[in-house]
VEXNUDO-408502 format. One line per field, with one value per residue (C-alpha): residue number from 1; residue in three letters; chain; x, y, z. Coordinates in pm, 1 decimal. Layout:
num: [NUM/...]
residuo: [ALA/...]
cadena: [A/...]
px: [X/...]
py: [Y/...]
pz: [Z/...]
//
This chain:
num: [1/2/3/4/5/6/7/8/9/10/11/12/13/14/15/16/17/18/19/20/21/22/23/24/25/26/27/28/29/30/31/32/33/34/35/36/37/38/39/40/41/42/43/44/45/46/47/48/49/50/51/52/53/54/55/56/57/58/59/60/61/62/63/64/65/66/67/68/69/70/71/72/73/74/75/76/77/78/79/80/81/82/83/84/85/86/87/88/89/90/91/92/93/94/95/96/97/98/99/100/101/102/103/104/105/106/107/108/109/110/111/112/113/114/115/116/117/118/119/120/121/122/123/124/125/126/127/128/129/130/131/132/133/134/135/136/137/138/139/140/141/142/143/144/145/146/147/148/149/150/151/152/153/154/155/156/157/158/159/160/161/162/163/164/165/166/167/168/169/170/171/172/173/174/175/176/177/178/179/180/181/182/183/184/185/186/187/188/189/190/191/192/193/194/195/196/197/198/199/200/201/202/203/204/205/206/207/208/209/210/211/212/213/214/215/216/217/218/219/220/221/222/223/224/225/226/227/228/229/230/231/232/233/234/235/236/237/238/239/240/241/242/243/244/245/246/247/248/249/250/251/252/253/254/255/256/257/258/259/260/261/262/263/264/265/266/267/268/269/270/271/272/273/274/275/276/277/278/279/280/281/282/283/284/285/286/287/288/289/290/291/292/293/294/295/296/297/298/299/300/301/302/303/304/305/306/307/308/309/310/311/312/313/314/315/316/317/318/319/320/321/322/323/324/325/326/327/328/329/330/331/332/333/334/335/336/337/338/339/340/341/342/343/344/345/346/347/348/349/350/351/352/353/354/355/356/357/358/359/360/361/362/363/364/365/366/367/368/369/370/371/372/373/374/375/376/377/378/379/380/381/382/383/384/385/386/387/388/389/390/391/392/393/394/395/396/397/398/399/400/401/402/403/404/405/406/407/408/409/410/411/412/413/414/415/416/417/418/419/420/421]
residuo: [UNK/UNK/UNK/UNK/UNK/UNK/UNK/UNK/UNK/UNK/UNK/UNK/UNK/UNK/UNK/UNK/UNK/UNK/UNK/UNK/UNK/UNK/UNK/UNK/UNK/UNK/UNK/UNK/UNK/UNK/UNK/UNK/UNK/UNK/UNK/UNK/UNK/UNK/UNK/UNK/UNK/UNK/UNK/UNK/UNK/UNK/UNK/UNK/UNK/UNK/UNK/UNK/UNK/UNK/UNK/UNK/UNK/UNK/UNK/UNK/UNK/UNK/UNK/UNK/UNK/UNK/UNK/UNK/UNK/UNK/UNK/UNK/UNK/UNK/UNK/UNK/UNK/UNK/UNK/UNK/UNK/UNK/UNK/UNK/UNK/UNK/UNK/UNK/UNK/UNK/UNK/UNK/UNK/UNK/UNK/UNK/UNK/UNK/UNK/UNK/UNK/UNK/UNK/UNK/UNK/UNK/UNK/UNK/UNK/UNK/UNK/UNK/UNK/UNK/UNK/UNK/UNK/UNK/UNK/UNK/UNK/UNK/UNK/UNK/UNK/UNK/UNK/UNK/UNK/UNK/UNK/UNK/UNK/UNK/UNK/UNK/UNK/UNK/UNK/UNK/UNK/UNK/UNK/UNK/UNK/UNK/UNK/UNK/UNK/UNK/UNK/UNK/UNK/UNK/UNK/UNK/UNK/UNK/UNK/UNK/UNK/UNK/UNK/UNK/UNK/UNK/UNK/UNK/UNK/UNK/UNK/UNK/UNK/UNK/UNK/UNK/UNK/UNK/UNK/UNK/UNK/UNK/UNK/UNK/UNK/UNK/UNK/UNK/UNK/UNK/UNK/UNK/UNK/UNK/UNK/UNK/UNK/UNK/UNK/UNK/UNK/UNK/UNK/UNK/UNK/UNK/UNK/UNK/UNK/UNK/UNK/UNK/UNK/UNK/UNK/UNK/UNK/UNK/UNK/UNK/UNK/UNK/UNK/UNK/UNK/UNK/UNK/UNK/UNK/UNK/UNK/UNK/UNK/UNK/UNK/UNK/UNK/UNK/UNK/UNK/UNK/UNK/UNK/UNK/UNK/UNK/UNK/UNK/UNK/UNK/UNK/UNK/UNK/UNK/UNK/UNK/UNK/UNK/UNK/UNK/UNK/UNK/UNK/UNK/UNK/UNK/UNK/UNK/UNK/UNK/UNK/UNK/UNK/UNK/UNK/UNK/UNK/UNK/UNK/UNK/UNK/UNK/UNK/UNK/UNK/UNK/UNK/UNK/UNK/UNK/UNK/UNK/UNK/UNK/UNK/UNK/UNK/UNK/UNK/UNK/UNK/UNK/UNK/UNK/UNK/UNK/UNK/UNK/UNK/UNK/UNK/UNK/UNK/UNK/UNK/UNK/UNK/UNK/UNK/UNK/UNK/UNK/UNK/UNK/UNK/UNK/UNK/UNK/UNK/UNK/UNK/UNK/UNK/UNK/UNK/UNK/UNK/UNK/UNK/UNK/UNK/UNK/UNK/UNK/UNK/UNK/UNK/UNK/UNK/UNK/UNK/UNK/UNK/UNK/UNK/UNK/UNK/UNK/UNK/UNK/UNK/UNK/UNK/UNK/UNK/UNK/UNK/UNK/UNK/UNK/UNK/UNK/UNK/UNK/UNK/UNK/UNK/UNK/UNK/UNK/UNK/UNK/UNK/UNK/UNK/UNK/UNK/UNK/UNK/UNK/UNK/UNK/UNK/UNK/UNK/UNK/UNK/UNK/UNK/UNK/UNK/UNK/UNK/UNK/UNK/UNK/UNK/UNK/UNK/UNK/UNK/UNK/UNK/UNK/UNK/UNK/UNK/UNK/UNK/UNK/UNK]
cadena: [A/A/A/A/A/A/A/A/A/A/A/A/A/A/A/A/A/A/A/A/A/A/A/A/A/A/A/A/A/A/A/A/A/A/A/A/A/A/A/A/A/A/A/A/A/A/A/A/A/A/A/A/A/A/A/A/A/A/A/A/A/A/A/A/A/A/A/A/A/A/A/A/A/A/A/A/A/A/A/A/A/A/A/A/A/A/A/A/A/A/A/A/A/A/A/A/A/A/A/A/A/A/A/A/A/A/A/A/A/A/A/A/A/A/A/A/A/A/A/A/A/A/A/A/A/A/A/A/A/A/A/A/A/A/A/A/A/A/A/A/A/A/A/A/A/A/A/A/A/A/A/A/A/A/A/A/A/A/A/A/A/A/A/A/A/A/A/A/A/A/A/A/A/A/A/A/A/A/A/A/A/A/A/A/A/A/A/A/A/A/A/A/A/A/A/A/A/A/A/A/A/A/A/A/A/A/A/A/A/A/A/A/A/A/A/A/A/A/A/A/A/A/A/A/A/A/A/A/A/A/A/A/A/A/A/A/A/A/A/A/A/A/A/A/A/A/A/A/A/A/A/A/A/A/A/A/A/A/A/A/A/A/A/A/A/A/A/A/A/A/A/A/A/A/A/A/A/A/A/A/A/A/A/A/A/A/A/A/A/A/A/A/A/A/A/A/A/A/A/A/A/A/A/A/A/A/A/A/A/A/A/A/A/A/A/A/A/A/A/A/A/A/A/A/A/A/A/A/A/A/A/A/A/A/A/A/A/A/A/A/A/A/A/A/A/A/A/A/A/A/A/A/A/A/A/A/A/A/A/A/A/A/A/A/A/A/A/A/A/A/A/A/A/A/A/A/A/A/A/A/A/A/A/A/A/A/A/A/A/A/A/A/A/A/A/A/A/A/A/A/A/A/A/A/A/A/A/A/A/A/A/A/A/A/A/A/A/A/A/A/A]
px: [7996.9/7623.4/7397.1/7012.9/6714.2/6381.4/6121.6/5815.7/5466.9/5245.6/4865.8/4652.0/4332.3/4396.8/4065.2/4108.3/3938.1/3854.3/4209.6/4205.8/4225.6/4549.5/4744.3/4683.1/5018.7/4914.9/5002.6/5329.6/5463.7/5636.2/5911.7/6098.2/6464.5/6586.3/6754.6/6408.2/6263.7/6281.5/6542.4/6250.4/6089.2/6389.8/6473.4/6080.4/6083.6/6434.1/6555.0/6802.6/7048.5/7050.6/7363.1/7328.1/7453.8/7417.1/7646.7/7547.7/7878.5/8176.0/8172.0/8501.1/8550.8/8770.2/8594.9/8341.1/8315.8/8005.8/7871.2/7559.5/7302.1/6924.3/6759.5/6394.3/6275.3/6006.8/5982.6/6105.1/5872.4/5558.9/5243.4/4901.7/4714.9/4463.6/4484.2/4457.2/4733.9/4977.4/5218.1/5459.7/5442.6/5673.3/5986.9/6243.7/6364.4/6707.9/6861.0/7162.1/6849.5/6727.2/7049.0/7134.9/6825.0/6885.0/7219.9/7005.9/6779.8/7083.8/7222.0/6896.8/6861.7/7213.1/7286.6/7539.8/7270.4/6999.8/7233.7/7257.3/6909.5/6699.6/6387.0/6061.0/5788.3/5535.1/5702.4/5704.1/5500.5/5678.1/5818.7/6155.7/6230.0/5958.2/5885.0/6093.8/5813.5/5474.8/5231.4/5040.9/4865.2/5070.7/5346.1/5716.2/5862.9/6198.3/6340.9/6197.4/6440.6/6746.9/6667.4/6743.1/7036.6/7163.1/7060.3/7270.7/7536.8/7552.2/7498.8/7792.7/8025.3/7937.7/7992.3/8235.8/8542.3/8373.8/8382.5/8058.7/8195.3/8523.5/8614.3/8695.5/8340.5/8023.3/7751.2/7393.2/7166.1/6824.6/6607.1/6242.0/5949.9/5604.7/5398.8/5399.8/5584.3/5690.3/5810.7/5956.9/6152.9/6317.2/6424.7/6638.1/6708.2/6871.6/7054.2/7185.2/7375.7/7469.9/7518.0/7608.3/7572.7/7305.3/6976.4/6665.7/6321.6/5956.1/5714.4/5324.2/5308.2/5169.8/5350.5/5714.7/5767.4/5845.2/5797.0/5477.5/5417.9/5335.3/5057.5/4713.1/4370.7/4372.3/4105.7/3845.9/3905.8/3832.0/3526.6/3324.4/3449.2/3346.6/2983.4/2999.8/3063.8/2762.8/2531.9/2625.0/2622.1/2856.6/3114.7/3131.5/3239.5/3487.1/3863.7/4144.7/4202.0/4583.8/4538.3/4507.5/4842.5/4994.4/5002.8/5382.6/5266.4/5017.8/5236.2/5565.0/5726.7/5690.7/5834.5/5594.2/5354.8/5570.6/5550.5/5137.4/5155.9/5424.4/5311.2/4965.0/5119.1/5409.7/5111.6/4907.7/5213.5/5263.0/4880.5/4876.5/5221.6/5111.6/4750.0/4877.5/5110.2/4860.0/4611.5/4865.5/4930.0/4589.5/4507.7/4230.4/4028.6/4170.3/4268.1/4584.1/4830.9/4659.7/4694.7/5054.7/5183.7/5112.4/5278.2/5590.5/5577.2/5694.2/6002.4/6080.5/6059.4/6343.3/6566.1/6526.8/6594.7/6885.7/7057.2/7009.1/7169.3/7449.1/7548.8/7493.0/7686.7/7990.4/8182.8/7829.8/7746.2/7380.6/7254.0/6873.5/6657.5/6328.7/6118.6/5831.6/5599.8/5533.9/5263.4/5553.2/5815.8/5567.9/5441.3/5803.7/5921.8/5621.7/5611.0/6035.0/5919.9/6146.7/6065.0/5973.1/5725.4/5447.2/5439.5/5763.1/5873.5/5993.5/6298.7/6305.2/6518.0/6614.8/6933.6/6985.1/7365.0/7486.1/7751.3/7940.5/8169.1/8514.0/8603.6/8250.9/8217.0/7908.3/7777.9/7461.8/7544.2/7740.7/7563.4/7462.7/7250.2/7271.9/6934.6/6955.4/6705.5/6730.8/7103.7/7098.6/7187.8/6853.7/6966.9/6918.1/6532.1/6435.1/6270.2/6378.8/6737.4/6796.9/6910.4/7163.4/7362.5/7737.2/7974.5/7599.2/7493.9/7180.4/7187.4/7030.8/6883.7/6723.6/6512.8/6492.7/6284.0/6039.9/5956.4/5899.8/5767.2/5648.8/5541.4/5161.9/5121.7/4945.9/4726.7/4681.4/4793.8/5102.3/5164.9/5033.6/4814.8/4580.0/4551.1/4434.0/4196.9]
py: [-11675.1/-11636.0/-11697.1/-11663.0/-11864.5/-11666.1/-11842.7/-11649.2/-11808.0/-11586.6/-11679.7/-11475.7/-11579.8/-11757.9/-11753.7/-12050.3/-12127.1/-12462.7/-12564.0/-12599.6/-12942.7/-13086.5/-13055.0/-13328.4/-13546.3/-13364.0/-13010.6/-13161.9/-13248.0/-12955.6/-12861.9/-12589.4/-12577.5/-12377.6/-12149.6/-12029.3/-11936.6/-11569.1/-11444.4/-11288.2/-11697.7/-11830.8/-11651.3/-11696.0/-12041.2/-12026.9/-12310.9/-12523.7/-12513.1/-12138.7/-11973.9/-11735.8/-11404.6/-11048.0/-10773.2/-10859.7/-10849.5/-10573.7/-10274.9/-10187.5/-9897.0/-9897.4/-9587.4/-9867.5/-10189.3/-10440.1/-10473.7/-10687.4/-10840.4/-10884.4/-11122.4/-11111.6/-11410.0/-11582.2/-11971.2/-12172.3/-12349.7/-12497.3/-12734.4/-12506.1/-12346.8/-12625.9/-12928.8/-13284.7/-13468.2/-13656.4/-13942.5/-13902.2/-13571.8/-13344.7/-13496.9/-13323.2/-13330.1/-13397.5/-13681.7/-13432.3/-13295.1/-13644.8/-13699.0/-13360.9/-13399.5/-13768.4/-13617.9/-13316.2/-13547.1/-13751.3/-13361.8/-13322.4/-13701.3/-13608.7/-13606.7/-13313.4/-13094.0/-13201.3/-13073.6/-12785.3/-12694.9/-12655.4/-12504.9/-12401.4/-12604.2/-12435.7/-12615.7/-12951.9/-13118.4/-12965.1/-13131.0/-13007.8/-13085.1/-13179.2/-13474.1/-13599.2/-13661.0/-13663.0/-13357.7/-13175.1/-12845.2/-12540.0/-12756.4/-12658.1/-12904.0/-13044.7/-12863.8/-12580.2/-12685.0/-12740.5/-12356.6/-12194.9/-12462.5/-12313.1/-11962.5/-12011.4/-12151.0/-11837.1/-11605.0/-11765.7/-11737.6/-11352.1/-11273.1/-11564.9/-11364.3/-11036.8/-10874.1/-10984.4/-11339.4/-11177.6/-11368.5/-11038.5/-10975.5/-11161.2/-11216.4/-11253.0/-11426.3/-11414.9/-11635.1/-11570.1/-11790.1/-11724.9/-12061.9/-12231.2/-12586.4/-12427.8/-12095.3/-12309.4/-12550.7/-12268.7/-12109.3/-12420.4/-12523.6/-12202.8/-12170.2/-12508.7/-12373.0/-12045.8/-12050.6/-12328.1/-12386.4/-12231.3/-12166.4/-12093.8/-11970.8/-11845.3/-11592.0/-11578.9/-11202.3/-11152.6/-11001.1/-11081.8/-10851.8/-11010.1/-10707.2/-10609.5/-10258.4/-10526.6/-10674.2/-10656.2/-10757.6/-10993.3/-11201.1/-10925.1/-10865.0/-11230.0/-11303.0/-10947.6/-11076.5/-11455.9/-11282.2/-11062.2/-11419.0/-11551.4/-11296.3/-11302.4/-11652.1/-11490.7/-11492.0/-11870.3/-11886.6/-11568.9/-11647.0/-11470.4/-11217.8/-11346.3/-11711.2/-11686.5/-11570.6/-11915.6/-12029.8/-12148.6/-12325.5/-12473.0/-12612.4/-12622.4/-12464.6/-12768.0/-12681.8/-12851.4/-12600.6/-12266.6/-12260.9/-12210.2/-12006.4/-11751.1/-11443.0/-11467.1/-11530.3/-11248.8/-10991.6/-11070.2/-11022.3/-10688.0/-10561.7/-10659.9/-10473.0/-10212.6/-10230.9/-10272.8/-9973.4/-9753.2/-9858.1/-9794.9/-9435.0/-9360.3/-9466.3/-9227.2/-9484.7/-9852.6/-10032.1/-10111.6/-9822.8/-9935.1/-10319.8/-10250.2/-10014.4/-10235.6/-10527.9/-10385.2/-10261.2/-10591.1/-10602.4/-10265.2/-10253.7/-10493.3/-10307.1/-10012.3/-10183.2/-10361.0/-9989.5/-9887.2/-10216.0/-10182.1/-9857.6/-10009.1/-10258.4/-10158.2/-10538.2/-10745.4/-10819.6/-10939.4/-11167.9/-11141.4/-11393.4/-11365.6/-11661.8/-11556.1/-11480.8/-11292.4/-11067.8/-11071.0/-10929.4/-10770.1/-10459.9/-10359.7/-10333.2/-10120.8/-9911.1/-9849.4/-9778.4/-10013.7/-10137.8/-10517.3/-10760.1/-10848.9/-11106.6/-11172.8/-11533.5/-11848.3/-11729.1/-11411.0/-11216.7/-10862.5/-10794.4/-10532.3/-10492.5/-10279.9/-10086.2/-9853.9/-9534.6/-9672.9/-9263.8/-9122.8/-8876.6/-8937.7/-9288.9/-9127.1/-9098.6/-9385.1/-9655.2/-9670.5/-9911.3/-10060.0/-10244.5/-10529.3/-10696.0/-11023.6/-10916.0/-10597.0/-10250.8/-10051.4/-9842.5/-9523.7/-9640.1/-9591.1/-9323.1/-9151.7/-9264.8/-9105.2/-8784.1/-8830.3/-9115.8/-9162.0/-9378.1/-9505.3/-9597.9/-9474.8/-9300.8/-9561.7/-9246.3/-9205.5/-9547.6/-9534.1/-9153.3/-9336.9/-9609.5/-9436.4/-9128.5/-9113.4/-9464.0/-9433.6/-9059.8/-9124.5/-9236.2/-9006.8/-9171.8/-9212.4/-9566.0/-9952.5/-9907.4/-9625.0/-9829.1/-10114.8/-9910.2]
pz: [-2313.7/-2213.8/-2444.9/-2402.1/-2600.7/-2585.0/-2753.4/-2768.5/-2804.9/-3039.6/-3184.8/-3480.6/-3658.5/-4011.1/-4223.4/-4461.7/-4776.2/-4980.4/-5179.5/-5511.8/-5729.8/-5749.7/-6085.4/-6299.9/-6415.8/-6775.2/-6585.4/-6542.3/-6877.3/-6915.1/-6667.2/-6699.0/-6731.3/-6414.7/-6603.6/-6761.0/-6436.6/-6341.3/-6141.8/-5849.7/-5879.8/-5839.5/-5532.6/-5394.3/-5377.5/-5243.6/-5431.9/-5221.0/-5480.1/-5515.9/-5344.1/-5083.9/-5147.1/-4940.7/-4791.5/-4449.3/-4244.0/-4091.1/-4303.9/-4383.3/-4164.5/-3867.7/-3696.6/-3627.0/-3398.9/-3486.4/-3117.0/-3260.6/-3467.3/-3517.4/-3782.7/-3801.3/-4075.2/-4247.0/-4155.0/-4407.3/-4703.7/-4592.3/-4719.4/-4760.7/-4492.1/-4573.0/-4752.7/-4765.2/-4533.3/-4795.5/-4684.4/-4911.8/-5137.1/-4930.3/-4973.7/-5098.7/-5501.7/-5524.9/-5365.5/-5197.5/-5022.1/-4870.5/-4748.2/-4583.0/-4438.2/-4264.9/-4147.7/-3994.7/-3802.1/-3665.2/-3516.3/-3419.7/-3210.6/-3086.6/-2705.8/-2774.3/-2948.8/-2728.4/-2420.8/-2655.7/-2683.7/-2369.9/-2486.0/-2241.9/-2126.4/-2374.3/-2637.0/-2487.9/-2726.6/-3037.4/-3261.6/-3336.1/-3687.0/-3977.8/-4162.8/-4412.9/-4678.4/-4495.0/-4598.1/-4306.9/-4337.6/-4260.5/-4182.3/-4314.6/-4509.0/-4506.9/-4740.0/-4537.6/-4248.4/-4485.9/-4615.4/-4239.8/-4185.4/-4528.3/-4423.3/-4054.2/-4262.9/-4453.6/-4178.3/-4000.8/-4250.8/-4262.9/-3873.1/-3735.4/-3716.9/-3637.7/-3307.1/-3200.1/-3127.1/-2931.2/-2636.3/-2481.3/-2477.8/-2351.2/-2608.5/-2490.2/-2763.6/-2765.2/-2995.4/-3035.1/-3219.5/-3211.1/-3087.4/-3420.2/-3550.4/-3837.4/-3707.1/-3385.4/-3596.2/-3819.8/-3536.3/-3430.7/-3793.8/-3834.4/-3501.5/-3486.1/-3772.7/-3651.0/-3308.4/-3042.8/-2725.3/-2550.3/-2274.1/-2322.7/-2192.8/-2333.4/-2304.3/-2425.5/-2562.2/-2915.8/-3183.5/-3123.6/-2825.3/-2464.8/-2295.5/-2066.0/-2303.2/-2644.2/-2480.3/-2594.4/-2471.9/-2776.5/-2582.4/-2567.5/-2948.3/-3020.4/-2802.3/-2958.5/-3279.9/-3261.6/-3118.5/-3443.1/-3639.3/-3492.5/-3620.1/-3961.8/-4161.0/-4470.6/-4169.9/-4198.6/-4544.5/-4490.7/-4615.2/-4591.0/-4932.9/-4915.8/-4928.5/-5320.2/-5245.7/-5144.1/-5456.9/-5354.5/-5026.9/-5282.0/-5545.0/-5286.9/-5620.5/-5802.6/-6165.4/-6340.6/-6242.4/-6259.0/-6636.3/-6638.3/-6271.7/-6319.1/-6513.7/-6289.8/-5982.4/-6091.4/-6178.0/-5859.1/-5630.2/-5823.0/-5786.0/-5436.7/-5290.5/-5486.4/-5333.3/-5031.0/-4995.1/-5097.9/-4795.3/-4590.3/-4703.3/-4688.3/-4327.7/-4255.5/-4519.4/-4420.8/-4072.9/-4243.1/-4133.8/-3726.8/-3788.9/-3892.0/-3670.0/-3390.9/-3556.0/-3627.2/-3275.2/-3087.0/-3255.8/-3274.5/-3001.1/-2878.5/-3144.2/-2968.2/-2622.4/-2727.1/-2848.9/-2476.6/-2306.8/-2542.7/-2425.7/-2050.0/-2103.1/-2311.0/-2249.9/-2377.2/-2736.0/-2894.7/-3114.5/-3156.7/-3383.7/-3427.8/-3632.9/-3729.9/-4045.4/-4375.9/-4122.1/-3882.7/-4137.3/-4392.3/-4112.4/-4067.2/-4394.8/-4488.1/-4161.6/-4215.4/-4599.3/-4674.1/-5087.7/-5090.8/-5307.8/-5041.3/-4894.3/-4804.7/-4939.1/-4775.6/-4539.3/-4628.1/-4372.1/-4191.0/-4030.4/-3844.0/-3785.0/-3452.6/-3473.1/-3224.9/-3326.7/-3126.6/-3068.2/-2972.2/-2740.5/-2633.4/-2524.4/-2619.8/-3020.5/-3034.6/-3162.6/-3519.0/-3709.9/-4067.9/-4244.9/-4470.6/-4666.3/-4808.2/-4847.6/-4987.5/-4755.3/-4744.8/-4490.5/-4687.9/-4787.1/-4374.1/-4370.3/-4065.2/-4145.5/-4571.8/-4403.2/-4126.2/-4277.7/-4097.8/-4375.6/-4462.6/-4091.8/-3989.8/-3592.0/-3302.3/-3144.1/-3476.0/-3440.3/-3067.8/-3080.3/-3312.8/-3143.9/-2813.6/-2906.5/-3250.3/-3420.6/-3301.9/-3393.7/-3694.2/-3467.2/-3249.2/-2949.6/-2750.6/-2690.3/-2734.7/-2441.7/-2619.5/-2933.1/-2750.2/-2526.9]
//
């Protein structure tokens, strides 16, 4: 079988703001049972001992062969975009944790796994897995890692004896991480799980796409905007209006603090999707229909690619993974008008299953897609999908004519190139 590791190296600016005080061991007194704990909390912090549960996998339909998959996710849980380094407050709670975590580090220090994973240069001087209990700003966590070991665990029970792991078929994987430790050691947290052996190679384009028509002059953008920064001293206090957001990154979930943070935090996250959605919808007024049309671009973009090689290449199967972040996942949800809380939590996840109709005429309209979100079929909440649903699979042509011909209408341009022009 060959199989193909693409780690991509992706930057964006992070505007940070001062953290708040610690919780006090008062705060603490209380903890919640877990049962207490909303269901939508519960799944947020993606507890380690909450089961996995989704209708990801073949759909029971003969007329249909799965030729492929694509999983776009969220890194897994990680210490605040800015803090105070801490020796020892990361590890994880339970002691099942700690020790699935030592046995991880031994795979990871393993000759066979290291022969396993070659990755590119540009990560050299990554580190591959986190810290068992050390602290570090915008570092994941270890219980971070053990949620995409869980999550490839899960994921290979769902598509193991499918037909996209046939040995009458090749299967070309490709695994893509934008250039940060956390979104880096996901990626290999959740494939050493989910898929073994394999290659692997990089590329330095921005937003998750490899190919030549995702690139932007990003450096133009950030020299006229660091010369805008200059002029304007309010520019060095400026945050970032989502870091109140983080208040899980903040608190790692820490139950002690969940029973004072949780009809706030469950509000906010309510006031902001909604605030959110409606900036999009009204792009003549906000940047935020541009900002994420072009985000949800990259990826898209390999989707769409990935229908076309499959009907080149009738004998190959994919695998795609992409590692990236809520701003990675968050701009194709809402551009697909897909529902979701934003931002996306801790290893939240999009699969996009391939399928191919065995009898089909036409190579053409033979491929057919299915969308999941953190588990559940959304398929019929794609817009360009709801009215040409086969056995509830949405047409590849259907997602292939938007990307190349009508994503950046609403712009009034034709491709990536304009908008960056």
């Amino acid at each position: 079988l060959q199989r193909h590791l693409d780690y991509l190296a992706v930057a964006y600016i992070i505007f940070t703001e001062e953290p708040e005080p610690e919780p006090s061991a008062k705060d603490n007194e209380d903890i919640p049972p877990k049962q207490e704990i909303p269901a939508e909390w519960r799944e947020m912090c993606e507890f380690l001992e909450r089961e996995w549960h989704g209708e990801e996998g073949q759909i029971d339909d003969d007329r249909f062969r799965l030729r492929g998959v694509a999983v776009v996710f969220r890194h897994g849980e990680r210490s605040p975009l800015y803090t105070e380094d801490d020796e020892a407050g990361c590890e994880p709670f339970r002691e099942q944790d700690r020790e699935d975590f030592k046995n991880y580090k031994k795979l990871m220090e393993s000759d066979d796994f290291n022969y396993f994973l070659n990755t590119d240069i540009k990560f050299a001087n990554f580190s591959k897995i986190p810290s068992l209990a050390h602290c570090s700003a915008g570092q994941m966590t270890a219980e971070g890692a053990l949620q995409h070991v869980k999550f490839g665990k899960y994921m290979r029970e769902k598509y193991l004896d499918s037909n996209i792991f046939s040995t009458d078929s090749r299967l070309n994987v490709t695994v893509t991480s934008s250039r940060y430790n956390r979104t880096f050691q996901s990626a290999i947290a959740f494939t050493s799980a989910f898929l073994f052996p394999s290659k692997s190679s990089a590329s330095n384009f921005t937003f998750l796409c490899t190919s030549r028509n995702c690139a932007c002059n990003t450096r133009r953008w950030r020299a006229q905007f660091e010369k805008v920064g200059k002029t304007h001293s309010a520019f060095s206090h400026a945050m970032d209006p989502f870091q109140i957001l983080d208040v899980p990154g903040e608190y790692r979930c820490l139950l002690g603090c969940l029973s004072k943070l949780l009809p706030r935090h469950l509000q906010l996250l309510n006031e902001t999707t909604t605030r959110k959605k409606v900036m999009f919808d009204e792009g003549s007024r906000y940047v935020v229909e541009k900002m994420n049309l072009v985000e949800a671009h990259g990826v898209l973009y390999h989707i769409a690619e990935t229908i076309a090689n499959l009907r080149r290449f009738p004998h190959t199967n994919t695998i795609q993974i992409f590692s990236g972040h809520d701003v990675t996942l968050a701009p194709i949800l809402i551009v697909l008008k897909v529902p979701f809380i934003d931002p996306p939590h801790y290893a939240s996840r999009l699969v996009i299953e391939f399928y191919e109709l065995v009898d089909s005429p036409s190579t053409k309209d033979g491929i057919f897609l299915r969308f999941l979100y953190n588990g559940k079929d959304v398929t019929k909440d794609v817009f360009f999908c709801e009215t040409e649903l086969n056995n509830g699979l949405c047409p590849g042509q259907k997602l292939e004519r938007f990307v190349h011909n009508e994503i950046f209408l609403p712009l009034n341009v034709n491709s990536l190139i304009e908008v960056c022009s």
